[in-house]
Legacy VTK file of the C-alpha trace (Angstrom):
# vtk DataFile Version 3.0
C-alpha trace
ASCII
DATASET POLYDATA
POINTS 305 float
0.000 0.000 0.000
1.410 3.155 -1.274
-1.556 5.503 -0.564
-4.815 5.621 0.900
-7.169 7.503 -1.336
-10.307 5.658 -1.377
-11.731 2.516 0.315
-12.576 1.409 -3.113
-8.976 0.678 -4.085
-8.112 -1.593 -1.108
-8.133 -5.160 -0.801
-10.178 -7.080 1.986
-6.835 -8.081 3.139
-5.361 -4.619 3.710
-8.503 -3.859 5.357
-7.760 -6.748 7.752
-4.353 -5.632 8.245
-5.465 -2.275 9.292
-7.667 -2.954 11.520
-5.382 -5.807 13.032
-2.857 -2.999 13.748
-5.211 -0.283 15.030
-6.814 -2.934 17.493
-2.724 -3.712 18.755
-1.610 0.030 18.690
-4.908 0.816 20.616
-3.602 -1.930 23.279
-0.719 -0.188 23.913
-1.244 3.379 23.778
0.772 5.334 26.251
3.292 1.912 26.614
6.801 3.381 26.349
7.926 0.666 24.078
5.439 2.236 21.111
6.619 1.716 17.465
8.373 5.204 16.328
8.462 4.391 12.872
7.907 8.228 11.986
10.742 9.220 14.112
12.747 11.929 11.832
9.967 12.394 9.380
7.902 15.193 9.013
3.808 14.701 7.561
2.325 17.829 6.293
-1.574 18.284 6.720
-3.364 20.285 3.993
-6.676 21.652 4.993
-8.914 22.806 2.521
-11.904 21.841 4.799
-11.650 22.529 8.346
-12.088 19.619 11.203
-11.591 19.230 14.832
-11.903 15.290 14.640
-9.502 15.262 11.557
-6.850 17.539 12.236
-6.534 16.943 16.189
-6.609 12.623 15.585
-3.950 13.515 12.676
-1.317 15.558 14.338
-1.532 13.440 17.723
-1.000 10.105 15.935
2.067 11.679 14.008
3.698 12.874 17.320
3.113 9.612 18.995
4.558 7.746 16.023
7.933 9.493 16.488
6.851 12.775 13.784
6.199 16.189 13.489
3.463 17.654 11.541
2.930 20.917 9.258
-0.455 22.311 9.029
-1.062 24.167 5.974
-4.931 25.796 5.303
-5.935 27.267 2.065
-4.438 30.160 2.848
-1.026 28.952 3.746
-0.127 27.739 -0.137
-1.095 28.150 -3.237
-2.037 24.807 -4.383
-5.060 24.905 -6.812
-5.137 29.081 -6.928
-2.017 30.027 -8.855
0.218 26.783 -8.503
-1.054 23.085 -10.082
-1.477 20.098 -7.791
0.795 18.344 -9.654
4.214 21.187 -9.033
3.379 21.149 -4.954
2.847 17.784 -4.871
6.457 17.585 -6.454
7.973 20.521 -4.459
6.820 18.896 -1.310
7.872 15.673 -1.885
11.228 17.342 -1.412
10.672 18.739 2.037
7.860 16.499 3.591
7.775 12.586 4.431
4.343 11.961 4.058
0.889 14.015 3.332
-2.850 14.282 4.628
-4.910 16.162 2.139
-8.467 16.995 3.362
-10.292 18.804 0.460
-12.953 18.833 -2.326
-12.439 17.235 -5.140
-11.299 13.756 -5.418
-9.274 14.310 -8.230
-7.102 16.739 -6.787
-5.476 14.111 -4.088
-5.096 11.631 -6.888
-3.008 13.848 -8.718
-1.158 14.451 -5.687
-0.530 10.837 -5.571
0.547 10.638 -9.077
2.966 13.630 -9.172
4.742 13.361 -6.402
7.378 10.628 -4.289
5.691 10.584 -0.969
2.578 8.613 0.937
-0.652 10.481 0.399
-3.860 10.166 2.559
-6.881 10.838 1.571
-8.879 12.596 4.919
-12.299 13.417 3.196
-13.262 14.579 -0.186
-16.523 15.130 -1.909
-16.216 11.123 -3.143
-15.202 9.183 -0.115
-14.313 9.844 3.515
-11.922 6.255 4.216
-10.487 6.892 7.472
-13.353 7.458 8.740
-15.216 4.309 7.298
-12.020 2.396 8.856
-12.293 3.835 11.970
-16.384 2.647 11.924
-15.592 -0.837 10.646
-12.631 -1.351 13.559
-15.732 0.119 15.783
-18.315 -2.684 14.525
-15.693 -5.307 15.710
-14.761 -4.091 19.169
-18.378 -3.688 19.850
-19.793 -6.958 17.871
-17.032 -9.234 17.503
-17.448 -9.778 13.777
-18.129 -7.793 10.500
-19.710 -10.607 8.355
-23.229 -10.723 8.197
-23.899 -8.058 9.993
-26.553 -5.521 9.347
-25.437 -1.911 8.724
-28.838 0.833 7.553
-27.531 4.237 7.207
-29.904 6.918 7.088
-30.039 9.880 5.461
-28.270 11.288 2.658
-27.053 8.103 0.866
-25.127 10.113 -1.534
-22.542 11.817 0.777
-18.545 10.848 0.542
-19.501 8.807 3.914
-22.177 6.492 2.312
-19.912 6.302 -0.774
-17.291 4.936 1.126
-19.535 2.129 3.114
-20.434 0.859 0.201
-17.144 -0.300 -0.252
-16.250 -1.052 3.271
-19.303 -3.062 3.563
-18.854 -4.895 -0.216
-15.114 -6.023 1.303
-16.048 -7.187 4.545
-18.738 -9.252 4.210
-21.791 -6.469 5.623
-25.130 -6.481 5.143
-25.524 -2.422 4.012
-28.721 -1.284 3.403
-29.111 2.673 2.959
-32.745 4.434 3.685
-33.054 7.818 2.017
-35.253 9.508 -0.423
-34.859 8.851 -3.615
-33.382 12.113 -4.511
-30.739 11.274 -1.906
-30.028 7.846 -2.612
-26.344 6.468 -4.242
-25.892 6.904 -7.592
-26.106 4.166 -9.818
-22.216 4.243 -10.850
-21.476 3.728 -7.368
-23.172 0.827 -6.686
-22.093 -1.347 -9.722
-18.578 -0.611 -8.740
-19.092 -1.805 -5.041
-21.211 -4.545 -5.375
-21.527 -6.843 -2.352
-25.139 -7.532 -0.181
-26.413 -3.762 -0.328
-30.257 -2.887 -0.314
-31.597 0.706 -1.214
-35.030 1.882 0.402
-37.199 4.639 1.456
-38.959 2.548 4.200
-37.165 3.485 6.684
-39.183 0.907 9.311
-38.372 -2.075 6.758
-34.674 -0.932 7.012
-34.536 -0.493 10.529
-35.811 -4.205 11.065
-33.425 -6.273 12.995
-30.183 -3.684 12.420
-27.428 -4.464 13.934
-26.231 -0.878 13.505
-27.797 2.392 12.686
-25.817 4.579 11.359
-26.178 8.373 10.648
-24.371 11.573 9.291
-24.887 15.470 9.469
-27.325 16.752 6.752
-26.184 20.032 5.873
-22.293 18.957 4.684
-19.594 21.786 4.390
-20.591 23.311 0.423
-24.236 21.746 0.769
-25.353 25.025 2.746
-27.338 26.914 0.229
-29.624 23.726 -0.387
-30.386 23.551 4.206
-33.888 24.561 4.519
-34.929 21.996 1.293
-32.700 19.120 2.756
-33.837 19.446 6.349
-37.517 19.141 5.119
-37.218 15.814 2.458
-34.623 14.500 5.311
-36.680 15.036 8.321
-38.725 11.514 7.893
-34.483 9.575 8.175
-34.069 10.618 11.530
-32.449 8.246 14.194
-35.016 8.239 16.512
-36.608 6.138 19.198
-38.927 4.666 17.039
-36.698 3.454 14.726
-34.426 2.002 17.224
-37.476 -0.005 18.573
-37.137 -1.996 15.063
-33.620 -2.880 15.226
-32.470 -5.379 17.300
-32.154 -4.696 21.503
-28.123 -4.295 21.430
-27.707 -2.604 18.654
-24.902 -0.314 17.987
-26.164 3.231 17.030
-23.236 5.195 15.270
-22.551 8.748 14.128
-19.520 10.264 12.545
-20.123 13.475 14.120
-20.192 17.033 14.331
-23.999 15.578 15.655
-26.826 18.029 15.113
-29.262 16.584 17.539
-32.809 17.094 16.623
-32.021 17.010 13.216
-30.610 13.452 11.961
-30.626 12.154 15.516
-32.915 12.724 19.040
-31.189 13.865 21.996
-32.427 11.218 23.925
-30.885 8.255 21.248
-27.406 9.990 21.036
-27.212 10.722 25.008
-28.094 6.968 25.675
-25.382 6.150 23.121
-22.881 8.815 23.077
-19.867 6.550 24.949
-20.041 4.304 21.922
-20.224 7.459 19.409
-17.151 8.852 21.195
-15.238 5.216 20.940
-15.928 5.814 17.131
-14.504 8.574 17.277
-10.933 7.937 19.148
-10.673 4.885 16.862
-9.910 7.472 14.048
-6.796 8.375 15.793
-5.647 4.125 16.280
-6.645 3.160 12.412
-5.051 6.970 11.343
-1.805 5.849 13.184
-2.378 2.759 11.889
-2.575 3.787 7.872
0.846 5.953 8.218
2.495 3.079 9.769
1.843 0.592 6.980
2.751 3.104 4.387
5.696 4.632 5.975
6.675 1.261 6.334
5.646 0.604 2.272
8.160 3.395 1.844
10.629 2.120 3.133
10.964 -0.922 1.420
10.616 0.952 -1.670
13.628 2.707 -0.830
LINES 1 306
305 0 1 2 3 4 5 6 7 8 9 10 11 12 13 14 15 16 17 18 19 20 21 22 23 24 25 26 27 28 29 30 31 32 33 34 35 36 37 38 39 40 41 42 43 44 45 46 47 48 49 50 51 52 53 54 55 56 57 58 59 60 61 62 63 64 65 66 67 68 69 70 71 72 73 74 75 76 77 78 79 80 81 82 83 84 85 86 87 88 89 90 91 92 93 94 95 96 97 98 99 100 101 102 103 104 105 106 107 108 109 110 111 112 113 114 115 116 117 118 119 120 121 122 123 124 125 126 127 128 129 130 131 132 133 134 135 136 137 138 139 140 141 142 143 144 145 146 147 148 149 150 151 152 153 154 155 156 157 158 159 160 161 162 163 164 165 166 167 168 169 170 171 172 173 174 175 176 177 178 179 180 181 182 183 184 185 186 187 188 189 190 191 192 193 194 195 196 197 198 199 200 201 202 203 204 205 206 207 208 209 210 211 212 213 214 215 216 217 218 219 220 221 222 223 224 225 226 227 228 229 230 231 232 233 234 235 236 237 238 239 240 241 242 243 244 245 246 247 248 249 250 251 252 253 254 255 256 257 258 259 260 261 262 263 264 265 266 267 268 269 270 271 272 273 274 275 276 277 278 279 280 281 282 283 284 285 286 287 288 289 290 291 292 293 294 295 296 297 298 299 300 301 302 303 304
């Protein structure tokens, strides 16, 4: 593994292998015999979008691999507004070991990838949003011992970078996926031929909720979706992760959220306060399967080298 860009490009196997090593480096957080294999090496993070999950999980699991990090927002460089992709991915590949691009277009970390020497990962685009799918499927483990079989319904907007990347995760694990949104806001057509797997689209959201072993929901209103929040609120409203849909699924299930949470909107107070610890463990495991990801492809580097 080279890169992470998308969830789509990895094998079931280096899924495995990631979430093998988050589950150990999790184990032995704060154990002063920790793997440094960043020591020396610097990882610059490049912010289009801003993040408090993203950014903080990021620049702690560089310094507690051994690293330093770089933050650089839009208007720190000039990547994409009077320099190409392709010339700072090469004229940072001279200064910087490694690089976490969290932006817009999909395209523009691939040609990062392309052009320059060093590992790139992808931290959210307007396509897919892998670490944090990772981070969810290493989740669905610790909490229900396996992935196969089990019953993931995400609810919502089933069009977003998240869903995208489910689709995957779910298609190369073995998951059950079914995804309850309108039909404006279901996944495109594209996207589901490439992912294949056990995945069911409805807008019977009771017929999805039946038996889940996890419900699963995301903000509404994304970063750049803004304009369109009164109309989205209104055809989403019926998606919401609510009591009564959590009567339907079965009594231990897992009820997950990527956060920033908007309660009242995709999710009741009263279902994310009885399940917030388990949100919040989603949450740190971005940090283990982040530390994780550099690890395997600093360690890809090397051997390249």
């Amino acid at each position: 593994m080279n890169h992470l860009l998308t969830v789509e490009q990895l094998s079931s196997r280096e899924i495995e292998q990631i979430l093998a090593l988050a589950k150990e480096l999790k184990a032995g957080r704060g154990n002063a015999n920790q793997p440094q294999p960043l020591r020396g090496q610097i990882w610059a993070l490049i912010f289009n979008k801003a993040s408090t999950r993203t950014r903080v999980s990021f620049e702690v699991g560089v310094r507690e691999l051994g690293g330093s990090s770089l933050y650089l927002s839009t208007n720190d460089i000039q990547m994409g507004r009077g320099e190409t992709v392709a010339d700072t991915a090469r004229t940072l590949s001279r200064y910087v070991h490694g690089v976490v691009i969290r932006t817009y277009a999909q395209r523009d970390v691939e040609q990062f990838a392309e052009a320059g020497t060093i590992p790139v990962i992808n931290a959210l685009t307007d396509d897919e949003h892998p670490c944090q799918i990772l981070a969810d499927l290493l989740t669905v483990v610790e909490k229900l011992g396996t992935l196969k079989g089990k019953k993931v319904v995400f609810f919502g907007d089933g069009a977003c970078n998240v869903c995208n990347s489910w689709l995957f995760g779910a298609a190369k694990t073995g998951l059950e996926l079914w995804v309850a949104a309108p039909a404006g806001f279901q996944p495109h057509a594209e996207w589901l031929k490439r992912a294949g797997g056990n995945i069911h689209l409805t807008e019977d959201v009771a017929a999805a909720a039946k038996d889940a072993d996890v419900l699963y929901t995301d903000v509404w209103v994304s970063m750049g979706k803004e304009a369109e929040a009164v109309e989205r609120l209104k055809v989403l409203a019926p998606y919401q992760v609510n009591a009564s849909v959590l009567k339907r699924a079965k009594p231990d299930a897992l009820v997950m959220h990527c956060l920033p949470a908007y309660v009242g909107k995709e999710i009741t107070a009263d279902v994310f306060e009885a399940h917030q610890k388990g949100i919040f463990d989603q949450a740190e495991n971005r940090l283990h399967v982040q530390k994780a990801i550099m690890m395997l492809l600093a360690a890809g580097c090397s051997r390249a080298r």
